[in-house]
Every structure is written in structure tokens, then in C-alpha cells.
C-alpha positions as CSV (number, residue, x, y, z in Angstrom):
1,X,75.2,-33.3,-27.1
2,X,76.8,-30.8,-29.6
3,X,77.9,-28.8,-26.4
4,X,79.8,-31.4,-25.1
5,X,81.3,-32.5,-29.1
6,X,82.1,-28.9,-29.0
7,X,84.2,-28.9,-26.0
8,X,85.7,-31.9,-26.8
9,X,87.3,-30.5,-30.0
10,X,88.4,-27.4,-28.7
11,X,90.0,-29.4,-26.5
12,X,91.3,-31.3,-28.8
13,X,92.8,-28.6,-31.0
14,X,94.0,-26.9,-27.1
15,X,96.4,-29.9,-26.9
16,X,97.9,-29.9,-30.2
17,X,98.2,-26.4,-30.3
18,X,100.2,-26.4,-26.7
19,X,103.3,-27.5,-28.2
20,X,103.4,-23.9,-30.7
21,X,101.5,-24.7,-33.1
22,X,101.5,-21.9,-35.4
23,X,105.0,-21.9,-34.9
24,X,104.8,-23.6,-38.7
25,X,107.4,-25.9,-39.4
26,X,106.9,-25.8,-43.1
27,X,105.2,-23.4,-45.1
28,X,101.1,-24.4,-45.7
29,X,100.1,-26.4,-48.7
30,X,98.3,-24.0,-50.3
31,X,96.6,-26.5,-53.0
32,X,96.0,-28.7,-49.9
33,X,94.4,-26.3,-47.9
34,X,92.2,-25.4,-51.6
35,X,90.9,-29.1,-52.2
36,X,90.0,-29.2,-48.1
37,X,87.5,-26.1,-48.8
38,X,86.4,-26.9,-52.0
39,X,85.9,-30.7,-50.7
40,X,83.4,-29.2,-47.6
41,X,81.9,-26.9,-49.7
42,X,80.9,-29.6,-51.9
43,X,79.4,-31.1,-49.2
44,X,76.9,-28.3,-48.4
45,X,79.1,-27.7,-44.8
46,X,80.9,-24.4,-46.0
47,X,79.1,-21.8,-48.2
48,X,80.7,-18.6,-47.8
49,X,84.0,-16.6,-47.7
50,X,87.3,-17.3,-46.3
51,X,90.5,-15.4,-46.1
52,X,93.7,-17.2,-44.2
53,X,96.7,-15.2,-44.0
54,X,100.4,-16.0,-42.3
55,X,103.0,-13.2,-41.2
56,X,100.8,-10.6,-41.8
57,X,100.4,-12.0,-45.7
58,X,97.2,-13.3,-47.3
59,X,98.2,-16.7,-48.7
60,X,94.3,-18.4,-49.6
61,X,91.0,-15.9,-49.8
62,X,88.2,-17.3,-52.0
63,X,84.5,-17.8,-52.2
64,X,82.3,-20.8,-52.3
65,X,78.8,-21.3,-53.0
66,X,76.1,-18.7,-53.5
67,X,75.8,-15.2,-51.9
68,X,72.1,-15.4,-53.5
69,X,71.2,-18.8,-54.6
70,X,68.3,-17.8,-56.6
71,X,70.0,-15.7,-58.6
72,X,72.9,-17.5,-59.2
73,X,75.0,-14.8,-57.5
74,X,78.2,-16.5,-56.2
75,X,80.2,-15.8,-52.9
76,X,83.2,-13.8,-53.7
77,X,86.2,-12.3,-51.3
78,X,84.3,-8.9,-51.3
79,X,80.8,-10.6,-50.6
80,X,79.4,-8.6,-47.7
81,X,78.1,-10.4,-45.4
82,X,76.4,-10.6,-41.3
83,X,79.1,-10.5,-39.1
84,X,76.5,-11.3,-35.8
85,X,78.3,-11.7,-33.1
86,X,81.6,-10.5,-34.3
87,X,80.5,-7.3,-34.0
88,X,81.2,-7.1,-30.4
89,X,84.6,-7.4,-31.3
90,X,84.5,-3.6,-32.9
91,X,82.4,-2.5,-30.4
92,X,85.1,-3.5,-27.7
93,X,87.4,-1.2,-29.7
94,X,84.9,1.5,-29.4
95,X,84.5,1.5,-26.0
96,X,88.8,2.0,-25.1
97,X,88.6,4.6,-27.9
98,X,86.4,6.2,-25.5
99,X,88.4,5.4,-22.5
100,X,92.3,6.3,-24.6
101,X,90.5,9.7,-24.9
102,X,89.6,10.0,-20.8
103,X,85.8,10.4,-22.2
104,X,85.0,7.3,-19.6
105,X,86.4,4.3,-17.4
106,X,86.4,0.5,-17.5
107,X,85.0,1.4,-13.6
108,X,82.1,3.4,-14.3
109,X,79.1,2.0,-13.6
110,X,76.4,2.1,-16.3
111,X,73.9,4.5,-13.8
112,X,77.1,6.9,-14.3
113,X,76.7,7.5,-17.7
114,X,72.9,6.2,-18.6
115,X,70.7,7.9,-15.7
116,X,67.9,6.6,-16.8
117,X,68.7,3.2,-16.1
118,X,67.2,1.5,-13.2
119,X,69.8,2.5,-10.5
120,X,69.0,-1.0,-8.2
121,X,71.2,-2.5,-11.3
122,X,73.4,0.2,-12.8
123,X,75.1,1.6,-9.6
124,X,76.4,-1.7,-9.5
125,X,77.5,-3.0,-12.9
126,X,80.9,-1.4,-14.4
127,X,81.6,-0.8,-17.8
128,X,84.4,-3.7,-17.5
129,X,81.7,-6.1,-15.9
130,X,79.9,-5.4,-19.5
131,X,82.7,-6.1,-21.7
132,X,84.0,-9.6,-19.6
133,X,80.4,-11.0,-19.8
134,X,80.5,-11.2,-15.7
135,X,78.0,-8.4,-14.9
136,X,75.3,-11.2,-14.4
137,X,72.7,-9.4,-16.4
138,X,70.8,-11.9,-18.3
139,X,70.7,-12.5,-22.0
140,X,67.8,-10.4,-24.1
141,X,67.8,-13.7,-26.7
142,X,66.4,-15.6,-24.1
143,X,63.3,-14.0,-24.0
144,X,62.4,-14.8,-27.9
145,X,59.5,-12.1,-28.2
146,X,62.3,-9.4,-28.3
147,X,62.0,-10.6,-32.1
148,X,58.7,-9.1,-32.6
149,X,59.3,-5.5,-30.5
150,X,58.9,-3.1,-33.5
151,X,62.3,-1.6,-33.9
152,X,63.4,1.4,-34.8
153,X,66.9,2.7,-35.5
154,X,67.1,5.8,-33.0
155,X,67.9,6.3,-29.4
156,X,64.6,6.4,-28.3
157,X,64.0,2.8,-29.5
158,X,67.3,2.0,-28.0
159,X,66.1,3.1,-24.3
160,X,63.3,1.9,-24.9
161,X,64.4,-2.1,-25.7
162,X,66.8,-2.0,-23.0
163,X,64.7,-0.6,-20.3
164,X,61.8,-3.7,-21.9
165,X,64.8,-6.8,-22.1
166,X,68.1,-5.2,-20.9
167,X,66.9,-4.5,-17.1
168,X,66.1,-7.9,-15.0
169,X,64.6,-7.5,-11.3
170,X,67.4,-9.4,-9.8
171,X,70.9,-10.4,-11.6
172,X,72.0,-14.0,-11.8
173,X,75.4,-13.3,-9.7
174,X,77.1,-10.8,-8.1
175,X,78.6,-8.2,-10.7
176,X,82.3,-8.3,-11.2
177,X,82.7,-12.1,-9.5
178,X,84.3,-14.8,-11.1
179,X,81.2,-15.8,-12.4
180,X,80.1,-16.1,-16.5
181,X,77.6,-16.0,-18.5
182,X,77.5,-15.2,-22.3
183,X,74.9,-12.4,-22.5
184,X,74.3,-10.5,-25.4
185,X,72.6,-7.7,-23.3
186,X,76.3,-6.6,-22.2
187,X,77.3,-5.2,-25.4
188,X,74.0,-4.3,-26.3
189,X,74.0,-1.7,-23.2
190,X,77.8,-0.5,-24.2
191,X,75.9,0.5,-27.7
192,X,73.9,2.7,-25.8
193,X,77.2,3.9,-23.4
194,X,79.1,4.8,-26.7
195,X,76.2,7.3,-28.0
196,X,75.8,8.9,-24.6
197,X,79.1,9.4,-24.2
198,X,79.4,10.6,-27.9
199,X,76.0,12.4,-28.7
200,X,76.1,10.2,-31.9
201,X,74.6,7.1,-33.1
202,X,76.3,4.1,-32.5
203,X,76.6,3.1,-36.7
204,X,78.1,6.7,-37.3
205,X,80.8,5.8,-34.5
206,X,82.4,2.9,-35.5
207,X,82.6,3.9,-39.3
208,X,84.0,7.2,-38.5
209,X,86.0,6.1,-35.8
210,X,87.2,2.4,-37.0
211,X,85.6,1.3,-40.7
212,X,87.1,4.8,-42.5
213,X,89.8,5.5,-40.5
214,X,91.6,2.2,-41.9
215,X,90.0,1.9,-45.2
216,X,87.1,-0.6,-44.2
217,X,84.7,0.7,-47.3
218,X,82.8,-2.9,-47.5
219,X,81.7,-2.7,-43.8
220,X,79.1,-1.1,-41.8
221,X,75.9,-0.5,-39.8
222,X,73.0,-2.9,-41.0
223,X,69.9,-1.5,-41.2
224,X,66.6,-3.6,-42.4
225,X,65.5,-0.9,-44.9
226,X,68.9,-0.3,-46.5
227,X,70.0,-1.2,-50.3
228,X,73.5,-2.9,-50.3
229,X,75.2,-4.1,-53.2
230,X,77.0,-7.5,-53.5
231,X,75.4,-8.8,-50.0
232,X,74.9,-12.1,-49.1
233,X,71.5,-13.5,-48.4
234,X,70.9,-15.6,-45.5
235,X,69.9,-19.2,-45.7
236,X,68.4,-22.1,-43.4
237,X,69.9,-25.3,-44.3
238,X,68.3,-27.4,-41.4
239,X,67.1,-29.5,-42.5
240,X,66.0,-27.8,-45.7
241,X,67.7,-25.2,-47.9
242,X,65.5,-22.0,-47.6
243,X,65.8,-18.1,-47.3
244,X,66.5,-17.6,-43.3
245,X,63.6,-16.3,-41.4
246,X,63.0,-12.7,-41.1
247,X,64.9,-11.0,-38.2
248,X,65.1,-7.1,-37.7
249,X,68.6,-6.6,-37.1
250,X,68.2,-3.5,-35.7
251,X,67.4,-5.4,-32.5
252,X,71.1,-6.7,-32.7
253,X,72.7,-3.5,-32.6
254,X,75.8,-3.5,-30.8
255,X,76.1,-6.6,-30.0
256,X,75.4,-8.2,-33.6
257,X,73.9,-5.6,-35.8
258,X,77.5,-5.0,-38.1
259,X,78.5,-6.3,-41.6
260,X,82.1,-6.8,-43.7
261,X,84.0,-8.8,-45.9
262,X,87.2,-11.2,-45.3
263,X,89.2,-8.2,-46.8
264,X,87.8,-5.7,-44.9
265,X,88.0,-7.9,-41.6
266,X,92.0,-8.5,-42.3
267,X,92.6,-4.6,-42.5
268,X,91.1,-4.6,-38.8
269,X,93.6,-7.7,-38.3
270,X,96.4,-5.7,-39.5
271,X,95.2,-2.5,-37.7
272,X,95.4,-4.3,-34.4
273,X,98.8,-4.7,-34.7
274,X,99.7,-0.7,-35.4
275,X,98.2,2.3,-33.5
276,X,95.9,3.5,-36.1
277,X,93.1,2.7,-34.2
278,X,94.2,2.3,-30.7
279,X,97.6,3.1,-28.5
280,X,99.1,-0.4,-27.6
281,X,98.4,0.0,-24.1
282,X,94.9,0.1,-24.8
283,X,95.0,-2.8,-27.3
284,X,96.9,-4.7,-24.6
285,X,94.1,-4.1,-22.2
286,X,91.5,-5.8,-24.7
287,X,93.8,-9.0,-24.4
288,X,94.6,-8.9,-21.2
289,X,93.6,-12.0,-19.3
290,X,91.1,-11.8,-16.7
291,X,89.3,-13.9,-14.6
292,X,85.6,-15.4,-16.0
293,X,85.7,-18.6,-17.8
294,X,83.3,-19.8,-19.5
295,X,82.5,-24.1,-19.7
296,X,85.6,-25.0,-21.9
297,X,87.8,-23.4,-20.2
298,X,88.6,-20.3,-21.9
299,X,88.7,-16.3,-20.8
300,X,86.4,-13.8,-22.0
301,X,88.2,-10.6,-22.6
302,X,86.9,-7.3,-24.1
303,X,84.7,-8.7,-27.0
304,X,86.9,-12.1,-28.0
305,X,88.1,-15.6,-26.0
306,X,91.6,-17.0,-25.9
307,X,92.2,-20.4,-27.0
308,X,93.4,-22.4,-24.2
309,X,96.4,-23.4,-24.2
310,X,98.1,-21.1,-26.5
311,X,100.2,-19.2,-23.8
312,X,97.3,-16.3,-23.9
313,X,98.6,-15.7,-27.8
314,X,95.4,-16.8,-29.9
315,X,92.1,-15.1,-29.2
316,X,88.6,-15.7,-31.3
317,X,85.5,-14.8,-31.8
318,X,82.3,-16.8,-33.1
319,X,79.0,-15.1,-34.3
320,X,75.8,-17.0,-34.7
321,X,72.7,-15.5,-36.7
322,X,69.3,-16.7,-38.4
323,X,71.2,-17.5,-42.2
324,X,74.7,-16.9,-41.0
325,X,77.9,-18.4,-39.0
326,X,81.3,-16.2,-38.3
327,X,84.7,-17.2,-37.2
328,X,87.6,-14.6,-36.7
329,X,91.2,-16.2,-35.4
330,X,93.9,-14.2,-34.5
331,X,97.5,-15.3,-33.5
332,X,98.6,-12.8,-31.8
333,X,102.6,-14.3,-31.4
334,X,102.6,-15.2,-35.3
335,X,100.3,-12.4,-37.0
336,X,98.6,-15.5,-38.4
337,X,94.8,-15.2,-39.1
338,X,91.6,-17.5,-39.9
339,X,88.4,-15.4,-41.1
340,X,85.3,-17.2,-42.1
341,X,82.2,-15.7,-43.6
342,X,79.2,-17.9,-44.1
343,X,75.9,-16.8,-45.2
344,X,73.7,-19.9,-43.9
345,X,73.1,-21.6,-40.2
346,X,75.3,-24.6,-40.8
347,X,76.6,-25.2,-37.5
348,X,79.5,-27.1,-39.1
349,X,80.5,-24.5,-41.6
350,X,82.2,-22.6,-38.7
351,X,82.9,-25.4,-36.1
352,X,85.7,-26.9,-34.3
353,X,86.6,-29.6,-36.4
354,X,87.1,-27.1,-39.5
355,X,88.8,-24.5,-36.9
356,X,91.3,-28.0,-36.6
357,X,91.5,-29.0,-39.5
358,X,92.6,-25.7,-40.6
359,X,95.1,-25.4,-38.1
360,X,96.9,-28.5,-39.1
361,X,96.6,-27.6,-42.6
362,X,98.2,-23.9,-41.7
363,X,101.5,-25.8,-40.2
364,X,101.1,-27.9,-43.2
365,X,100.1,-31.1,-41.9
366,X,97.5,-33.0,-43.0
367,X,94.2,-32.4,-41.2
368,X,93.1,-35.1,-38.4
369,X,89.4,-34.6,-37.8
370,X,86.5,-35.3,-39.9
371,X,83.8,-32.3,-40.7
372,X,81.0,-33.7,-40.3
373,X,77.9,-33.1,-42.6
374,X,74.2,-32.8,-41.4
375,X,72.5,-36.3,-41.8
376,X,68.9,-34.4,-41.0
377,X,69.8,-32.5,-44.7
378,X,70.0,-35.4,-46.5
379,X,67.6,-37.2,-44.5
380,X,65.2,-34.2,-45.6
381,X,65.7,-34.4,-48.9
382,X,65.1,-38.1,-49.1
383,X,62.4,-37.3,-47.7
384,X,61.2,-34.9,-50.0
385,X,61.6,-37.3,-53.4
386,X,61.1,-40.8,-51.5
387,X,59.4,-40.5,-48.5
388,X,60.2,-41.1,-44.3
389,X,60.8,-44.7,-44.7
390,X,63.5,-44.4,-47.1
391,X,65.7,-41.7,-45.2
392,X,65.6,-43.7,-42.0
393,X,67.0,-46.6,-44.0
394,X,69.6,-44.6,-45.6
395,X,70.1,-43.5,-42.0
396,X,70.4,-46.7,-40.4
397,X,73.0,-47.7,-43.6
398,X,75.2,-44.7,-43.0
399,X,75.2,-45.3,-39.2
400,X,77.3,-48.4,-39.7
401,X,79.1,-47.5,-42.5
402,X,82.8,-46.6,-42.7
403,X,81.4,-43.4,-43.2
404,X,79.7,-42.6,-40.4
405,X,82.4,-40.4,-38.7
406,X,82.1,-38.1,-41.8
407,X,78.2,-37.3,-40.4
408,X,76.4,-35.8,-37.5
409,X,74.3,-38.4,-36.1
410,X,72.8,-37.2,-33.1
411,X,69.2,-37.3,-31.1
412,X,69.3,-33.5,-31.9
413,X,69.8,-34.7,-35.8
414,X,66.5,-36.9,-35.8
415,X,64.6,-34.5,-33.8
416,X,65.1,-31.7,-36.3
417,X,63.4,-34.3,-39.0
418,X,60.9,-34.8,-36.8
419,X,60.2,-31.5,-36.4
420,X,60.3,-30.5,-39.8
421,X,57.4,-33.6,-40.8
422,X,55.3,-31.7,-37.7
423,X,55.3,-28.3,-39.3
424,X,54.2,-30.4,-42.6
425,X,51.1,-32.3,-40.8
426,X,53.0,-35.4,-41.3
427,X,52.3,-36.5,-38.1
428,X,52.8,-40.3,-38.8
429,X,56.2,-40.0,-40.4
430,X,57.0,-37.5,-37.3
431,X,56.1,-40.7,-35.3
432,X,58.8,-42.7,-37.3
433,X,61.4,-40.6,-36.5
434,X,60.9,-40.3,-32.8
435,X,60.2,-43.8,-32.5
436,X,63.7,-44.0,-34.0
437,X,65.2,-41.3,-31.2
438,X,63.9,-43.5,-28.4
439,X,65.5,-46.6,-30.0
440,X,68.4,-44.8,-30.9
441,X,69.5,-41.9,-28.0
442,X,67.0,-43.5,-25.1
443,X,68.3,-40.9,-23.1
444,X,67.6,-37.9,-24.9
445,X,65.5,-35.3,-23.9
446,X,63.9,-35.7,-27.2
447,X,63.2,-39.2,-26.8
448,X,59.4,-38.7,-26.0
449,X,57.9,-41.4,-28.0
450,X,55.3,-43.8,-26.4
451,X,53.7,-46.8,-28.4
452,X,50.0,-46.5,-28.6
């Protein structure tokens, strides 16, 4: 369901943003754009950092909500924060560092550089198949007991977890096709290309090589047992706020294991438009359009996605982690920019409708699409002071209310309540709710209830 209200407003935002839509035809509304984010983030749907700028200029960069809730600590423009999948992004750069200094190829295959990798595999996958997502490796965050692998941060333990989730029998399509699939084993594997081809470790890399080299001080390698200053703390806020599960980040690596701030983030913007970190040519071959597509549509390039439609001059990049959500826009035509930092696992707080809504606001129109708010938050904490019957009335009010386009009411909604009430033994209330998903969504996969 959210797959397909995901595709639908990137669609969406595709069509409005084919007629050159950054192409502003007034300047943005600042104070507009202000009560939009302080309006979601008084909702509970944005609690983070954001920093929008427009011909190269920062025009809005603030913070909402806590960076530690239990201390009161609040989000500010220099909170540090997970960047998850964003990282991928600077380890792209990494990699054509590497190849501007003839140090490796886009066509060498991972058995040329990593010889202990299983050859059936590595003679076989390039380098470039890696960075497009198309070298038909599957994803080590399907198989959830990489979690538990005790981690350490050290090449051996970086052989060692690719060699255990990295290396499949047989790959899911032939390497290099037109074939996709978003597989965080990809960059994982470049992190351990990079320190073979460098005899260092991946973290020192990318601060010597990107964060210092353009005054990134506020961004870095994550490591579990590391202090860090002004660093925001994770949080699960479905459907209940609470410090995000434990995760050893260490396991992310490459492919998710970085952290920075909106300022330090907009340097690397800025950056990418000079030579400081890399000649154009090379920067040109990051956003050069290729051929996998993934299901809306867009390309995969080296570490970010174009947004279709946008005559191949707006790229992004979305990064998902336990307690945090990351959004990085770049327009590539205007030097216009959208980075959002949030530090809990709203799926909302970085979505399509606020990507949108941002947009419109940025050309200084007013914003057409609702953000929609968790109803399985508020039905949680109804719960919590008033009990199951209680939320599903407030439920079954809001569903045909005026309001209802302002919520997220979906099977996957209700079967988040009900699976909150199953961790808490409540196993009648849990019946209530699915009850109400087979009533509601009869078609949903979650829709399991039987009468006894």
C-alpha cells in the first residue's frame, strides 16, 4: 500500500515538476515555507533538521523538535545526525576519486581487486555494476540476523561479514543487465574496494579525502563506542515514542555507517559544483544517466536517483535507519537544494508529499498535497490513557471526517496497533483491531482475522 502511495506522489511531483519547476517564478515565501515546517512539526511528522537553499544561497535552515527528548536537548542546524543511506552518496565520490587517480576502473571486477572473494561471483561483477545497483547481488538487510553478527570495526570483520552476507550462491540476474534491485551489499563491497585499493580504513578515507578537504568538521565515521557531542538520538515513533532499538552501525559501513549536519551536507552541495573534490568529468560520470530503473521509473546512478521528469537535472537520495529518515535534493540546472535530517522513523517526516509540498513552496506557490500524520500514533496513545475501544472510535470518526486526507489510514496503520497490543499480551484488544482490518482493507495481507 505505501509502495504504491509512494509512487503515486512522485509521480505526481514528476508532472508538475516537467514544466521547470525550479525555474522559480517568484522568489519563495520564506515565512510560508516557516509556518509549513513548524505546522508538521507540530504534528509529530517532522522532528529534525532542515536546510533549503536557492542559487547556491541558504534561504531557511532550522531545527525542530528534540535531538534528545529526555533531556530536553533540542534539534539545531549543527545537530549531528545518522545519515543511513545517504552515505552511499560519499562513498560514490570515493570510489571516482580512486578512479580520477587511475588507482582502479568502473570495469574491474571485484575478484580484481578483492582475491579473496569467491571468484564464481567476482570475476563477473564490475565495480560500475556495484555502484548502478544492477550487479544482482542480493541485499545483506534481508537476511535480519546480520544484526546480531558481533561487529568489529577492522578489516578482518569487514571480510569476514561480506564473505557471511555479501556472497550468495547464485545472483538474482545477470550482472551489468538492465535489471535492478536496491541492494545495500553493493556499496557495502565498494567499502571494502576503497581500503584495498588504499591500504586504509574506509572512515579515515572519506574524512581525509572528502569531510576535511572542504571543511566538513561536523561529519564522520560512526562508530558504536564513540563519544560525540551535540548528536541526535534516535527515536521509534510507531506507534509509540521510544528510544530506537539498538543497531551496531558498524554493520552499515559503507553503505550507511556516516554522520553530518544540514551545514555540513550543503558544503558537499556546494563542493559538487567546483573541483575541490572531483574534476567535472568525473562528477559528470556520477550523473550520467544509465540504464537500470527501479519501480517508479527513475535511474540509479553512482549512489543517487534522478527525479523523473526533470530533464536528468534533479538527482536524490533517501536514507532509512532504526530512529532516523534522510532526504538530500539536488538541482543540478538551478543549484537549488532540499536537505532533511530527522532523528526518528517517521516515514512521513521525509516522504513524498513533504518532498512536494516543498517544491511548490520553493517556486512560491502554495503547497497542494496533504502530509499525512500516523493514525496508529494517536491511536496508540488513546490507547494508552483510554483503552482499544476508544481509539477505534476515534478511528472510525476521523475516517469520515473532513480530515481524513490529513491521516494515514491504511491496513499497514491498524496492523501496527495490533501488533503493538501483541507484544503487550493484549491479545483481546489485538483481536479488535484485526477484526477491524478485515472489515476495513478485506484484502490485505494483514487481514487474518477469523470469528471464533
Amino acid at each position: 500500500m505505501r509502495s504504491l502511495q509512494r509512487v503515486t506522489l512522485f509521480l505526481t511531483i514528476a508532472l508538475f515538476l516537467s514544466t521547470g519547476f525550479f525555474a522559480f517564478a517568484q522568489k519563495p515565501n520564506v515565512a510560508k515555507i516557516d509556518t509549513f515546517f513548524t505546522r508538521v512539526a507540530q504534528r509529530g511528522i517532522f522532528q529534525g533538521s532542515v536546510l533549503l537553499s536557492v542559487n547556491n544561497m541558504p534561504i531557511y535552515q532550522k531545527g525542530f523538535g528534540y535531538a534528545n527528548i529526555e533531556h530536553k536537548v533540542k534539534n539545531t542546524v549543527s545537530t549531528k545526525f545518522r545519515l543511513a543511506s545517504l552515505s552511499k552518496t560519499i562513498t560514490a565520490i570515493a570510489i571516482m576519486q580512486l578512479v580520477q587517480e587511475e588507482k582502479l576502473n568502473v570495469t574491474d571486477r571485484i575478484s580484481d581487486i578483492l582475491d579473496w572473494y569467491p571468484k564464481a561471483i567476482g570475476n563477473f561483477v564490475s565495480i560500475q555494476d556495484l555502484m548502478l545497483m544492477n550487479s544482482g547481488i542480493p541485499s545483506y538487510t534481508n537476511n535480519y540476523d546480520f544484526v546480531s553478527f558481533t561487529s568489529r570495526s577492522n578489516s578482518q570483520f569487514t571480510r569476514e561479514f561480506i564473505l557471511r552476507y555479501c556472497t550468495p550462491a547464485t545472483l538474482m540476474f545477470q550482472p551489468g543487465s538492465d535489471q535492478f534491485n536496491y541492494s545495500n551489499s553493493n556499496y557495502y563491497i565498494l567499502g571494502a574496494i576503497i581500503e584495498q585499493v588504499t591500504g586504509k580504513p574506509y572512515a579515515d578515507v572519506v574524512n581525509e579525502n572528502i569531510f576535511k578537504r572542504i571543511g566538513m568538521t561536523n561529519s564522520g565515521y560512526y562508530y558504536n563506542t564513540g563519544l560525540y557531542d551535540n548528536f541526535a538520538t534516535g527515536y521509534s515513533v510507531e506507534p509509540v515514542t521510544q528510544v530506537a532499538a539498538y543497531y551496531d552501525q558498524t554493520s552499515a559501513y559503507s553503505t550507511g555507517g556516516l554522520y553530518s549536519t544540514v551545514e555540513d551536507l550543503f558544503k558537499l552541495d556546494q563542493a559538487l559544483y567546483s573541483e575541490k573534490l572531483l574534476q567535472k568529468k568525473y562528477i559528470d560520470e556520477i550523473y550520467k544517466d544509465r540504464f537500470p530503473k527501479d519501480l517508479t521509473g527513475n535511474s540509479w546512478l553512482y549512489g543517487w536517483q534522478y527525479v523523473p521528469n526533470t530533464q536528468k537535472t534533479m538527482v536524490y537520495k533517501t536514507g532509512i535507519l532504526w530512529g532516523s529518515r534522510t532526504l538530500f535534493l539536488r538541482d543540478l540546472a538551478n543549484h537549488n537544494s532540499i536537505i532533511l535530517l530527522n532523528n526518528t522513523d517517521n516515514g512521513n517526516s521525509t516522504g513524498f508529499a513533504l518532498l512536494a509540498n516543498l517544491l511548490y513552496l520553493l517556486k512560491g506557490s502554495e503547497p497542494p498535497l496533504p502530509v499525512k500524520q500516523d493514525i496508529c500514533i494517536l491511536m496508540a496513545d488513546i490507547i494508552n490513557t483510554k483503552g482499544v475501544d476508544i481509539a477505534i472510535e476515534k478511528y472510525k470518526e476521523i475516517k469520515v471526517s473532513t480530515s481524513a486526507a490529513d491521516w494515514e489510514i491504511t491496513d499497514a496503520e491498524l496492523y501496527t496497533i495490533g501488533k503493538f497490543l501483541l507484544d503487550r499480551n493484549d491479545q483481546a484488544g489485538a483481536s479488535k483491531i484485526f477484526k477491524l482490518i478485515a472489515s476495513d482493507f478485506p484484502a490485505s495481507i494483514y487481514a487474518t482475522y477469523q470469528e471464533k
